[in-house]
C-alpha positions as YAML, in Angstrom:
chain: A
units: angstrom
residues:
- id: 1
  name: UNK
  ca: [82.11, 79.63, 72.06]
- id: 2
  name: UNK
  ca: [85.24, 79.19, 70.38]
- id: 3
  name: UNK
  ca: [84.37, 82.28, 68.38]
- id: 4
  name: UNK
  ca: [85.28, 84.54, 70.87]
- id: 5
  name: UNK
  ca: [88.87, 83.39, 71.14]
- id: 6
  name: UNK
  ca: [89.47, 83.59, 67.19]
- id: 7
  name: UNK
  ca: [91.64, 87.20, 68.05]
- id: 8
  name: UNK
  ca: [94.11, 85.31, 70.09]
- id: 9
  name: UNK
  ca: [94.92, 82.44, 67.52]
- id: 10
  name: UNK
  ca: [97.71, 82.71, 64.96]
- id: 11
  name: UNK
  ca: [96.19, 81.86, 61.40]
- id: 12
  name: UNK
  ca: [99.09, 80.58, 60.50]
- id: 13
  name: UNK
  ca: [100.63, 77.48, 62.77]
- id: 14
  name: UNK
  ca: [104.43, 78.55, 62.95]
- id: 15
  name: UNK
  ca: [106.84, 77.67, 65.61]
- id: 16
  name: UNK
  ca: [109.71, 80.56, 65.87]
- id: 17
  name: UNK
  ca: [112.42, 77.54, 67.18]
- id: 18
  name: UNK
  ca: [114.86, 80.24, 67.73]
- id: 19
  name: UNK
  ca: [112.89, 82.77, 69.87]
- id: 20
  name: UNK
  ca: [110.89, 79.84, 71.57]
- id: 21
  name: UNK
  ca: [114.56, 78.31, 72.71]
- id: 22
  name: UNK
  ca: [115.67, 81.98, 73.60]
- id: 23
  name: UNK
  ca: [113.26, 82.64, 75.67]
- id: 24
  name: UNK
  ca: [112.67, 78.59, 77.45]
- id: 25
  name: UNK
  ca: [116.01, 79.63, 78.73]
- id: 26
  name: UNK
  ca: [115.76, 82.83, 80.30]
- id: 27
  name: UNK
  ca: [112.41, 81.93, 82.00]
- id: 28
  name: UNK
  ca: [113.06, 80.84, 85.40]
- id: 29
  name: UNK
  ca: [112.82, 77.64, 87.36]
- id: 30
  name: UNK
  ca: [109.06, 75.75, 88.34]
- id: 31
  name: UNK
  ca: [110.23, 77.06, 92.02]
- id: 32
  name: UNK
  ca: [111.13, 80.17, 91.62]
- id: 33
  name: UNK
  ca: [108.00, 80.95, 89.21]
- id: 34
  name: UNK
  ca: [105.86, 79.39, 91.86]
- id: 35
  name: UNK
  ca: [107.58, 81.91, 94.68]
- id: 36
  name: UNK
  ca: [107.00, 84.70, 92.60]
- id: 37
  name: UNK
  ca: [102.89, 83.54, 91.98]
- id: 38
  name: UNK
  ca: [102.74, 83.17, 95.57]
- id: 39
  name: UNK
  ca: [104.36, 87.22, 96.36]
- id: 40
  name: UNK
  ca: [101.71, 88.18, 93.78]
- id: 41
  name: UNK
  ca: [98.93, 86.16, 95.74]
- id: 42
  name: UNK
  ca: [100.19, 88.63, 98.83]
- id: 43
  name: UNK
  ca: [99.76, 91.71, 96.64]
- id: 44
  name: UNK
  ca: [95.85, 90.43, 95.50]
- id: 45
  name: UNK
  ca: [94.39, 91.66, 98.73]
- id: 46
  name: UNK
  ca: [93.30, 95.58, 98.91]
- id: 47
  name: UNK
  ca: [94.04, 95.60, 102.47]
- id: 48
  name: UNK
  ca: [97.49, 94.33, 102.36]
- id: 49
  name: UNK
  ca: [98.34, 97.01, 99.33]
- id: 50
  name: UNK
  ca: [96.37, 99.60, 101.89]
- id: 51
  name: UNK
  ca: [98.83, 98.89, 104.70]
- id: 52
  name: UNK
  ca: [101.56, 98.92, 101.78]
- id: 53
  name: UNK
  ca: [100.53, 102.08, 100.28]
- id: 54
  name: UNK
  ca: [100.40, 103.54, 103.79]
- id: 55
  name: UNK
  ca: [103.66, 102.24, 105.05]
- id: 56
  name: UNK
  ca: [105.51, 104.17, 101.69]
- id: 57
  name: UNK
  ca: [104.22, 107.42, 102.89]
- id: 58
  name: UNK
  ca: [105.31, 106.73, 106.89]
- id: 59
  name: UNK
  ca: [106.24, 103.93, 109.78]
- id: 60
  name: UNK
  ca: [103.41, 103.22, 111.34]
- id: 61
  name: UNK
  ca: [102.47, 101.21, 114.17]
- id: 62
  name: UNK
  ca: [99.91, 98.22, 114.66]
- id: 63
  name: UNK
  ca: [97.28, 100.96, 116.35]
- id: 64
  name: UNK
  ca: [97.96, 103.21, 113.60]
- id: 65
  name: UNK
  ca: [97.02, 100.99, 110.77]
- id: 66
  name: UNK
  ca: [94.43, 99.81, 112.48]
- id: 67
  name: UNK
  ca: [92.69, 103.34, 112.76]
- id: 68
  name: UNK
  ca: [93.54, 104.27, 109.12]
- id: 69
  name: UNK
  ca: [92.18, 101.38, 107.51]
- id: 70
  name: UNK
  ca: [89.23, 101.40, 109.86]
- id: 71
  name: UNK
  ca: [89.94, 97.32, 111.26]
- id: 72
  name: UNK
  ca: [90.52, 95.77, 114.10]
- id: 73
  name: UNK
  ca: [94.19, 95.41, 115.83]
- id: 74
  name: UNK
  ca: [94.40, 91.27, 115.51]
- id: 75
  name: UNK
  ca: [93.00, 92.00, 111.99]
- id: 76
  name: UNK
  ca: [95.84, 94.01, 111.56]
- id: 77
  name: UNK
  ca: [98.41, 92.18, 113.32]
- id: 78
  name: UNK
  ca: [97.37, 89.03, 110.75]
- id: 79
  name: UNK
  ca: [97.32, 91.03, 107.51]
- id: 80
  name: UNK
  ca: [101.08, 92.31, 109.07]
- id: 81
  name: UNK
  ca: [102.28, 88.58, 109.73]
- id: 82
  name: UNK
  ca: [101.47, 88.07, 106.23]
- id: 83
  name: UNK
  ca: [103.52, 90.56, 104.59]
- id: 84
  name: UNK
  ca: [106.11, 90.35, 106.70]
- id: 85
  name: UNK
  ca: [106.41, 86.15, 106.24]
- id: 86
  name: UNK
  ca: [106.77, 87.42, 102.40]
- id: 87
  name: UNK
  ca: [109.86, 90.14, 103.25]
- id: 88
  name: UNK
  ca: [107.51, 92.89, 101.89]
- id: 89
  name: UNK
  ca: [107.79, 94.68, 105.53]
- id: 90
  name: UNK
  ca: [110.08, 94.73, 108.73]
- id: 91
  name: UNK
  ca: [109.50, 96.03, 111.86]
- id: 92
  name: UNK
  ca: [111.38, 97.30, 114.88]
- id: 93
  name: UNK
  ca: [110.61, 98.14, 118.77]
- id: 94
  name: UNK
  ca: [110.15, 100.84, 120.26]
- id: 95
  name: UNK
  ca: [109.74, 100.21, 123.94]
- id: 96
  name: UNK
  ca: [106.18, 98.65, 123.89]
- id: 97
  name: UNK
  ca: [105.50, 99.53, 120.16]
- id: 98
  name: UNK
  ca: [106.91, 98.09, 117.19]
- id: 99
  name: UNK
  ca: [106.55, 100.33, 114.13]
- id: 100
  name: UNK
  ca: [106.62, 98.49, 110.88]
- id: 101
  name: UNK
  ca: [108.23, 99.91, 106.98]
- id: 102
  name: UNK
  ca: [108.44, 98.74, 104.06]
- id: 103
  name: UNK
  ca: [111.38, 96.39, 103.51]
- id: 104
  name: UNK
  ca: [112.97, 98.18, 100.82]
- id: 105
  name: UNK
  ca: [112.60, 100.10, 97.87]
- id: 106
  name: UNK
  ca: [111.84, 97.38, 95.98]
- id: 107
  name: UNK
  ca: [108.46, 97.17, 97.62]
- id: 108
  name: UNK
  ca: [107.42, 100.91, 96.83]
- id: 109
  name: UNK
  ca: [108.53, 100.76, 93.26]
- id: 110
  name: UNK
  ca: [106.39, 97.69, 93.02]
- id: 111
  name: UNK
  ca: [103.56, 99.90, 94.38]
- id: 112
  name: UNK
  ca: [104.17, 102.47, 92.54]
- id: 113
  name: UNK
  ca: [104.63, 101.36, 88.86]
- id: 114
  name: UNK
  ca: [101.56, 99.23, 89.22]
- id: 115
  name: UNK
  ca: [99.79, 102.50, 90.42]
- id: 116
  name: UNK
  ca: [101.42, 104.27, 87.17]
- id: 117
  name: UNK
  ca: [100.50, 101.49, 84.74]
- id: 118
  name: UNK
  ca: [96.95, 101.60, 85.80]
- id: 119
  name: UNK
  ca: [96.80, 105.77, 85.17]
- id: 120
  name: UNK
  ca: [98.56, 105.19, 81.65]
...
């Protein structure tokens, strides 16, 4: 079994102290790395990165998404309360009707150079 893992193992056991300390303190805090695993637990769901794909190319509404993705409003409306609870969308009313977008740029050139590296 341990075979198999042989590739990922230096043969040599040497510590690079300098590089090791470099990079210990660049590397963020046990909180912040756990906020960040937890945005990147938002973006492992296909639906959620449907309704953020879709909401790059236009504001759409709750009745809109719905349709597109083929799934019911309250699904909808719970997949939305979860991205917006992680400031990846914001919304707005319109009378009856809110209409949600992405919540910056940030969110689209997430999208997008994940959709790039995967094409590469």
């Amino acid at each position: 079994m341990l075979d198999r893992y042989e590739n990922e193992c230096c043969e040599q056991h040497i510590v690079h102290d300098d590089t090791v300390r470099a990079v210990a303190m660049q590397t963020p805090d046990e909180d912040e790395l756990a906020e960040l695993a937890e945005l990147f637990k938002v973006f492992g769901d296909s639906t959620r990165i449907k309704i953020l794909y879709a909401l790059s190319q236009a504001e759409l509404c709750v009745c809109d998404l719905a349709q597109l993705l083929g799934i019911s409003q309250p699904a909808m409306s719970y997949q939305l309360k979860i991205l917006r609870q992680a400031k990846l969308i914001r919304s707005r009313r319109d009378g009856k009707t809110i209409f949600y977008v992405l919540a910056d740029d940030h969110v689209a050139t997430i999208i997008g150079m994940a959709k790039e590296h995967l094409e590469e």
